[in-house]
C-alpha positions as CSV (number, residue, x, y, z in Angstrom):
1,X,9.1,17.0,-9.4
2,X,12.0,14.6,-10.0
3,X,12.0,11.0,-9.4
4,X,13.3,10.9,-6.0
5,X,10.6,14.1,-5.0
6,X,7.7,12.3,-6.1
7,X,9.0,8.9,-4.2
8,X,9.7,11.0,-1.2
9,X,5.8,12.4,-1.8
10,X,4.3,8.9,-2.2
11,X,5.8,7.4,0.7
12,X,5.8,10.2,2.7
13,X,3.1,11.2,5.3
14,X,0.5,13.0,3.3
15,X,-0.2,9.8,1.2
16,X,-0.7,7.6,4.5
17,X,-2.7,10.0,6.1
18,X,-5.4,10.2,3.0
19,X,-5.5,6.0,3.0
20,X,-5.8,6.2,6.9
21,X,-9.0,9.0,6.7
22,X,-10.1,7.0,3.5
23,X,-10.0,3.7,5.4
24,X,-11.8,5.3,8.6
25,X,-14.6,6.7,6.4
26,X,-15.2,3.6,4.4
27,X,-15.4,1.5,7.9
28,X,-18.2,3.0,9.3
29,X,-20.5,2.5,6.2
30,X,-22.4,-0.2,7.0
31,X,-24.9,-2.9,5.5
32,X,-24.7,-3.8,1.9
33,X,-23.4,-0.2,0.8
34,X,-19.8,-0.9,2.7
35,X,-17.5,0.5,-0.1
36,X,-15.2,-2.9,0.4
37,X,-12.9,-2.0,-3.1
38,X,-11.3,1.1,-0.6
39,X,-11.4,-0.3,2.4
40,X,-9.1,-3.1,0.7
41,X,-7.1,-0.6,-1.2
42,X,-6.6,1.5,1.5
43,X,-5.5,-1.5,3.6
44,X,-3.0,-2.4,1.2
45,X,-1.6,0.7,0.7
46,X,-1.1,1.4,4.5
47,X,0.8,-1.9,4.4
48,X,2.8,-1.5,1.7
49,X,3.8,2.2,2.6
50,X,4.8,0.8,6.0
51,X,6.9,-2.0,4.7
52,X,8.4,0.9,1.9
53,X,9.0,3.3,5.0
54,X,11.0,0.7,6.9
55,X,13.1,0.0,3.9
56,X,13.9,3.3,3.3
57,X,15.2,3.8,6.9
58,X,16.9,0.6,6.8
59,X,18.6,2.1,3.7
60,X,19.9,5.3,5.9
61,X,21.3,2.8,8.8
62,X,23.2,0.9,5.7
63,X,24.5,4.3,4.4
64,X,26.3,5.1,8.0
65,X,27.7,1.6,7.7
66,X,28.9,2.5,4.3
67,X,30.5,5.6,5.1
68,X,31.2,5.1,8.6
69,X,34.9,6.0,9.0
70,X,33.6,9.3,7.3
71,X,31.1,10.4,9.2
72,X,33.3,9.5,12.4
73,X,35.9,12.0,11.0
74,X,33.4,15.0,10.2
75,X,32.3,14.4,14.0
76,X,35.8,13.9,15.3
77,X,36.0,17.2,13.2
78,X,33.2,19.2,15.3
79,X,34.8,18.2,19.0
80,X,38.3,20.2,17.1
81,X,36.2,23.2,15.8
82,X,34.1,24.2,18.9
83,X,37.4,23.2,20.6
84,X,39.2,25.9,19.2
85,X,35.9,28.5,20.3
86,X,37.2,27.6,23.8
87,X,40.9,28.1,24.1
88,X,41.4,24.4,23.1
89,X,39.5,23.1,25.2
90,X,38.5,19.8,23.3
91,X,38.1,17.6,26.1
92,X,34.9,19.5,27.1
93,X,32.8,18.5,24.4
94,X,31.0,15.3,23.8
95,X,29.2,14.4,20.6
96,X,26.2,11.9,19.3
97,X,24.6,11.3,16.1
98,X,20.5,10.3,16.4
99,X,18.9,8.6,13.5
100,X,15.1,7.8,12.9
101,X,14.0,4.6,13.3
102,X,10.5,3.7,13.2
103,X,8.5,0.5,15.2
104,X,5.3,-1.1,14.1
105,X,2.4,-3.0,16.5
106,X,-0.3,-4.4,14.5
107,X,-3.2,-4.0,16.3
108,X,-7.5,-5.2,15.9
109,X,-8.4,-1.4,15.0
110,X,-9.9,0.2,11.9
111,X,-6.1,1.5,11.2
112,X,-4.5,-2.3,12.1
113,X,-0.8,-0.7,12.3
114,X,0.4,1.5,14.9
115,X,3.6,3.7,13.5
116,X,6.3,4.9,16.2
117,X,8.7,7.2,15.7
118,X,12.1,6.8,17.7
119,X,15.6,8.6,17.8
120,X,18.3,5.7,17.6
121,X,22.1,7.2,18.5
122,X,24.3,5.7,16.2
123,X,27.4,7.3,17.3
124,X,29.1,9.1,20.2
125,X,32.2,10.6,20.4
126,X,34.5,12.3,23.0
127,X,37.9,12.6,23.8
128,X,37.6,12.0,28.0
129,X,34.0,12.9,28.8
130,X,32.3,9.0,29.5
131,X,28.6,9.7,30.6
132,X,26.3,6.9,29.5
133,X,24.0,8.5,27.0
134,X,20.6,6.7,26.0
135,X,20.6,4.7,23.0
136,X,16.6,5.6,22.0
137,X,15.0,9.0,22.3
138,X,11.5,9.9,22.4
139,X,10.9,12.5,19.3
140,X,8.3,14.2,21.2
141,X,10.0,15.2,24.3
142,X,13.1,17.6,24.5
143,X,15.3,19.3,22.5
144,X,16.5,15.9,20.2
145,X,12.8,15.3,18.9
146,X,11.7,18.9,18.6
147,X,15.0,19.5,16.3
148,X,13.9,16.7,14.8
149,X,10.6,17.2,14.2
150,X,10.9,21.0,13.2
151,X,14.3,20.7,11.3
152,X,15.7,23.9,13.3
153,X,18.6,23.5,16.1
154,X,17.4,23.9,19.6
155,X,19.9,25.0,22.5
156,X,18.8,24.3,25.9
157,X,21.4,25.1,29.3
158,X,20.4,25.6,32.9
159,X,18.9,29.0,33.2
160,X,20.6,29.4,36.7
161,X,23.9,29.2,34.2
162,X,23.4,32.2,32.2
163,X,20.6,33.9,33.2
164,X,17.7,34.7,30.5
165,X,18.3,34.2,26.7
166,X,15.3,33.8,24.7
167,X,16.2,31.5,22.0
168,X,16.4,29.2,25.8
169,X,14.4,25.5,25.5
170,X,14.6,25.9,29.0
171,X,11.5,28.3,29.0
172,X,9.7,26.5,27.1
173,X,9.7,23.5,29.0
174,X,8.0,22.0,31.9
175,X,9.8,21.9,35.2
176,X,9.8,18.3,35.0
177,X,11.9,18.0,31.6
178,X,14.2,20.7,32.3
179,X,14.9,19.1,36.1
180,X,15.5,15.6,33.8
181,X,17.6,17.5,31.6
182,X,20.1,19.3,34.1
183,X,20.9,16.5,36.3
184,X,23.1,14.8,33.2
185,X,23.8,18.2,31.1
186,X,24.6,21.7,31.4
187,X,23.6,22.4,27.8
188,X,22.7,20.6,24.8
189,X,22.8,21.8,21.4
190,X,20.4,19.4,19.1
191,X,20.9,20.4,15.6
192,X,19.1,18.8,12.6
193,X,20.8,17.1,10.1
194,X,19.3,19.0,7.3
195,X,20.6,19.6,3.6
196,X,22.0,23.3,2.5
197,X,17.7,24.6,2.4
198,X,17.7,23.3,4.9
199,X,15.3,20.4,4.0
200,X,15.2,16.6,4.4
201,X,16.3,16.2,7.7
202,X,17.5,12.4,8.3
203,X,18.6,13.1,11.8
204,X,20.1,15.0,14.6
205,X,23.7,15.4,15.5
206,X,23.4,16.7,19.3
207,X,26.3,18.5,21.1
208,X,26.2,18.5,24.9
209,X,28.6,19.2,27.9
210,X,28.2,17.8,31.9
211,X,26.2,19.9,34.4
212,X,29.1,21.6,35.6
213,X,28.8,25.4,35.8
214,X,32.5,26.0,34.7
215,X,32.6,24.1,31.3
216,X,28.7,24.7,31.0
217,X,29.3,28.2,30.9
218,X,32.2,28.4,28.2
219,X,30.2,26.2,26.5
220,X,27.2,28.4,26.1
221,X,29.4,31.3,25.2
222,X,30.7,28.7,21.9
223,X,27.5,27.6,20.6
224,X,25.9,30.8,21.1
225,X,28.3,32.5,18.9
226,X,28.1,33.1,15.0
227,X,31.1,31.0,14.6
228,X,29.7,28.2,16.9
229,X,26.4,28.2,15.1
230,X,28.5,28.3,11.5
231,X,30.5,25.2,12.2
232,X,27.6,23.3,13.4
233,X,25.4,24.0,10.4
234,X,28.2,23.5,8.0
235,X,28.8,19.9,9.5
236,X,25.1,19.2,9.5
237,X,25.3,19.6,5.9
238,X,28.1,17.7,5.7
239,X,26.5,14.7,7.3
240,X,23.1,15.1,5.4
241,X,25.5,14.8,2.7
242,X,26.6,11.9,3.5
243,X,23.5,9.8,5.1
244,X,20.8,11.0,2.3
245,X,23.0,9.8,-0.6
């Protein structure tokens, strides 16, 4: 394992998750046989791999300032290639770029610091479409946080669109989020930013048109298509390149 796999190991999740079960078994030993050298050890590592975890995510926000005009270009880049899929249609597409950002609360618990994930859009980019989109996501609802989480794109559109297609988010939602979902967007591609094996996914670049049926529907006909899917994954790539450097 090279230097940069066994820092990604050490302050990774697997390391904080044997200090947090290490610390919660040493607190409920009581009396004189309290084993105090881990529970402080523990402690300290939970603290320093937080403060380690927020600098290493600060680190990818720098990056995008870095390489900004860049990054705007490869996405300026995706509007022109799924343009093309759609008689050059470029106006129809809208882009944004999530990045992980995480939030702390200390608390009076046995684990003293809560850790919360969040998707932070850093970038959006369209040549007429002006829809508000939200500036935080919540990583565990919707197709942004599950391509996040599971570093594999997720397409979701309005079944009533296109009838049933399996590889659908819609189905496997609850009527509540897919209602949410289709008042803003016809469909939404959330693709993970993920390097050529597809690992070490430092965000999500999401490609979404409005609800209306017209454009949703030469929309879904784009992204479904091996082309589509081949110029997404290849700009993925691209921007993993660029943000994980």
């Amino acid at each position: 394992m090279n230097g940069g796999g066994w820092a990604d190991f050490v302050w990774g999740p697997v390391t904080l998750s044997i200090a947090t079960v290490v610390l919660a078994v040493a607190s409920v030993v009581g009396g004189d046989n309290r084993p105090w050298f881990w529970i402080g050890l523990s402690s300290a590592f939970i603290i320093v791999h937080t403060i380690a975890s927020w600098l290493r995510e600060r680190s990818i926000a720098r990056r995008l300032g870095r390489d900004y005009d860049r990054v705007q270009r490869r996405a300026v880049q995706v509007v022109s290639d799924l343009g093309q899929l759609v008689a050059d249609q470029y106006d129809l597409w809208m882009i944004d770029l999530y990045l992980p950002r995480q939030s702390y609360t200390f608390r009076r618990s046995r684990y003293f610091v809560e850790r919360k994930y969040e998707l932070a859009r850093q970038l959006s980019v369209s040549l007429v479409d002006a829809r508000a989109q939200p500036p935080l996501v919540d990583p565990l609802v919707g197709p942004h946080g599950e391509a996040f989480a599971r570093g594999l794109p997720v397409l979701w559109f309005d079944q009533a669109l296109a009838g049933d297609y399996p590889e659908n988010a819609w189905l496997a939602y609850d009527d509540s989020i897919n209602q949410r979902l289709a008042k803003d967007y016809g469909v939404i591609s959330a693709a993970p930013l993920v390097d050529q094996l597809g690992n070490n996914c430092v965000g999500v670049l999401v490609v979404h048109v409005g609800p209306e049926a017209d454009r949703a529907i030469r929309a879904i006909g784009a992204l479904r298509s091996p082309e589509g899917k081949r110029r997404l994954t290849n700009a993925c790539v691209e921007l993993n390149g660029l943000l994980a450097r």
